[in-house]
C-alpha positions as CSV (number, residue, x, y, z in Angstrom):
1,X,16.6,-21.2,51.0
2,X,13.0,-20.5,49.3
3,X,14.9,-17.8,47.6
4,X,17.9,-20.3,45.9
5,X,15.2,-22.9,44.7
6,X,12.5,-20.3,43.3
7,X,15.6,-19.4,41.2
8,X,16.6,-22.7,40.3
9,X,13.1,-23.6,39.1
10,X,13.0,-20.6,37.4
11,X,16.4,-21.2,35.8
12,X,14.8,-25.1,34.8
13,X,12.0,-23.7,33.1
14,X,13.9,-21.0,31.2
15,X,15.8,-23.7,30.0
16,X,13.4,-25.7,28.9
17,X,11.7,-22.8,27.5
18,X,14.9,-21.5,25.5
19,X,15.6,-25.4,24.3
20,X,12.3,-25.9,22.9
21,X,12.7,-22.4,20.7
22,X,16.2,-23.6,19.4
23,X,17.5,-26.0,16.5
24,X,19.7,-26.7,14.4
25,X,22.0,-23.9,12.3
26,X,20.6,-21.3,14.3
27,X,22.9,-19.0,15.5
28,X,23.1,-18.3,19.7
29,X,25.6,-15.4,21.2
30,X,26.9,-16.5,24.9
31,X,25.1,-14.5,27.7
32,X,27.6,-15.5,30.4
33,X,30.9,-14.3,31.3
34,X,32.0,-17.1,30.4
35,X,30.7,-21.1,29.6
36,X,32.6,-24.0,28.9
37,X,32.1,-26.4,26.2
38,X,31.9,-30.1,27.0
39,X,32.3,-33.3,25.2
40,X,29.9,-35.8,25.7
41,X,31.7,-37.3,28.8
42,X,32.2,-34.2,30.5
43,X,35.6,-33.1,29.3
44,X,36.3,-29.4,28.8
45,X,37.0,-28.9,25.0
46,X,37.1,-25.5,25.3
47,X,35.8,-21.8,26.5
48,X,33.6,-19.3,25.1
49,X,33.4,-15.1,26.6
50,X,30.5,-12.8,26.5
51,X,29.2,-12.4,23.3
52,X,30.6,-14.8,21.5
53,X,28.8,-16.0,18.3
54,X,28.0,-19.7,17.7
55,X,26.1,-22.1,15.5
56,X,23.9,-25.0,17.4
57,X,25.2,-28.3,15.5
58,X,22.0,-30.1,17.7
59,X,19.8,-30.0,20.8
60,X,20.3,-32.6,23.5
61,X,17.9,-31.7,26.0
62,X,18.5,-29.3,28.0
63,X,22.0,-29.0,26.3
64,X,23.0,-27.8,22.7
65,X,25.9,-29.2,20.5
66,X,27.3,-25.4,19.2
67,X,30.7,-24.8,17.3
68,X,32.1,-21.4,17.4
69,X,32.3,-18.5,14.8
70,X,35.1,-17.1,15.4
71,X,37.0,-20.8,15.9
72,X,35.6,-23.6,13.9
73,X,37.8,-26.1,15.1
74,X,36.0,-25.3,18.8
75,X,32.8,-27.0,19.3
76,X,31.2,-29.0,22.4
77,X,27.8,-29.2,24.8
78,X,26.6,-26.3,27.0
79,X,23.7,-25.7,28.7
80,X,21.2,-24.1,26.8
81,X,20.4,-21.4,29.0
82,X,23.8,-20.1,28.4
83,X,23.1,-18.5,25.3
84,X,20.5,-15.9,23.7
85,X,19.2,-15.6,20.2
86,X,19.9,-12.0,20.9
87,X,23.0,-10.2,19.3
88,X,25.3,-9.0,21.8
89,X,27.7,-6.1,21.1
90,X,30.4,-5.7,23.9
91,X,31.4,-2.1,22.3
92,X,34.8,-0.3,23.6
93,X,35.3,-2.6,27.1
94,X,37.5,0.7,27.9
95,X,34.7,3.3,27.7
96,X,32.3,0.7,29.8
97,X,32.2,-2.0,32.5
98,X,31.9,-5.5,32.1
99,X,28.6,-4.8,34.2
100,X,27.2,-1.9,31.8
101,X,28.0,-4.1,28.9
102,X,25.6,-7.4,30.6
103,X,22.8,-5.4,31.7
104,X,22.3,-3.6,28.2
105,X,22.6,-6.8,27.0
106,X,19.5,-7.5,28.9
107,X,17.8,-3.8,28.2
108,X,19.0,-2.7,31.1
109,X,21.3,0.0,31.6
110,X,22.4,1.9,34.7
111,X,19.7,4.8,34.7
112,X,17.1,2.5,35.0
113,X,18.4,0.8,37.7
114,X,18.9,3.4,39.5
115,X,15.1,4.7,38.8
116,X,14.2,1.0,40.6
117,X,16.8,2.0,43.8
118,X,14.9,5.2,44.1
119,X,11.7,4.1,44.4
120,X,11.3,1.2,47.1
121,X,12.6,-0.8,49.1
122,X,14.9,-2.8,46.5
123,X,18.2,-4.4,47.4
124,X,20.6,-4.8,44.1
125,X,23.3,-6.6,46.1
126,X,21.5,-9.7,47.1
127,X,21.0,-10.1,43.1
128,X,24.2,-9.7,42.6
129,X,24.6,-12.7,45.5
130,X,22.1,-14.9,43.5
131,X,23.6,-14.4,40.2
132,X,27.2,-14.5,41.9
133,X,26.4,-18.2,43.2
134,X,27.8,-21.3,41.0
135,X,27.2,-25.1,41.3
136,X,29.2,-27.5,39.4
137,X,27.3,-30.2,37.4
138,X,27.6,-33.3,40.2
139,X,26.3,-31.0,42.7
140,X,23.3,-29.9,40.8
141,X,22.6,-33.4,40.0
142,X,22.7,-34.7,43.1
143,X,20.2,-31.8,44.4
144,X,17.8,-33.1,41.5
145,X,18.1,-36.3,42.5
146,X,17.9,-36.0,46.4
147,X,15.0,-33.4,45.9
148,X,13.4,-35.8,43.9
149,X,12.9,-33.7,41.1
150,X,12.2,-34.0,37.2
151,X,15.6,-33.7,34.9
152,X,12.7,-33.3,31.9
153,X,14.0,-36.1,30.0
């Protein structure tokens, strides 16, 4: 359990971190599989993929307002930590794996972890459990709010 909520405040304060570096017209690339864009109310507008290139229209805490390169007319609110400033190049998807393609997104490539595996004690499949696990947006609010924690507005 100390685990999950050490990365959830970690996730928090990237957040906040990658919102405060972030305004408008610059451009973000999606560092998720995938991410949904939101209106306002909470309904789904739309879906972006790995790599896909957007403008920020606005910050709204720890959300930004983006619209799509590649589809103007598809624009919305995701969170923030969704995206990086950096460029990501998914290559020939049939020469790599959507795995090879996410941790060079990162700097990371499959030599290097497996310098890390050789060396200690390290266990790669209970990161892959963390970064496996999902919430939806009521249940992460409802953690906030029963942990009594800050939603840093």
């Amino acid at each position: 359990m100390k685990k999950i909520l050490v990365v959830i405040c970690l996730a928090f304060f990237i957040t906040g971190f990658a919102a405060a570096q972030v305004g408008p017209n610059a451009t973000l690339y999606v560092a998720k599989k995938t991410i949904d864009l939101k209106s306002s109310a909470g309904k789904i507008l739309g879906t972006l993929n790995y790599g896909d290139k957007v403008t920020v229209i606005k910050v709204d805490g720890k959300n930004v307002e983006v619209i799509s390169a590649a589809n103007p007319s598809l624009s919305g609110l995701a969170p923030s930590a969704s995206f990086t400033t950096k460029k990501i190049i998914t290559g020939n998807t049939s020469a790599t794996s959507a795995k090879e393609v996410a941790l060079a997104g990162k700097g990371f490539n499959q030599d290097i972890e497996n310098s890390y595996n050789t060396q200690g004690e390290l266990n790669f499949n209970d990161v892959d459990k963390v970064e496996s696990i999902t919430s939806d947006e009521a249940a992460l609010m409802r953690f906030i709010e029963e942990g009594r924690l800050s939603t840093g507005k």
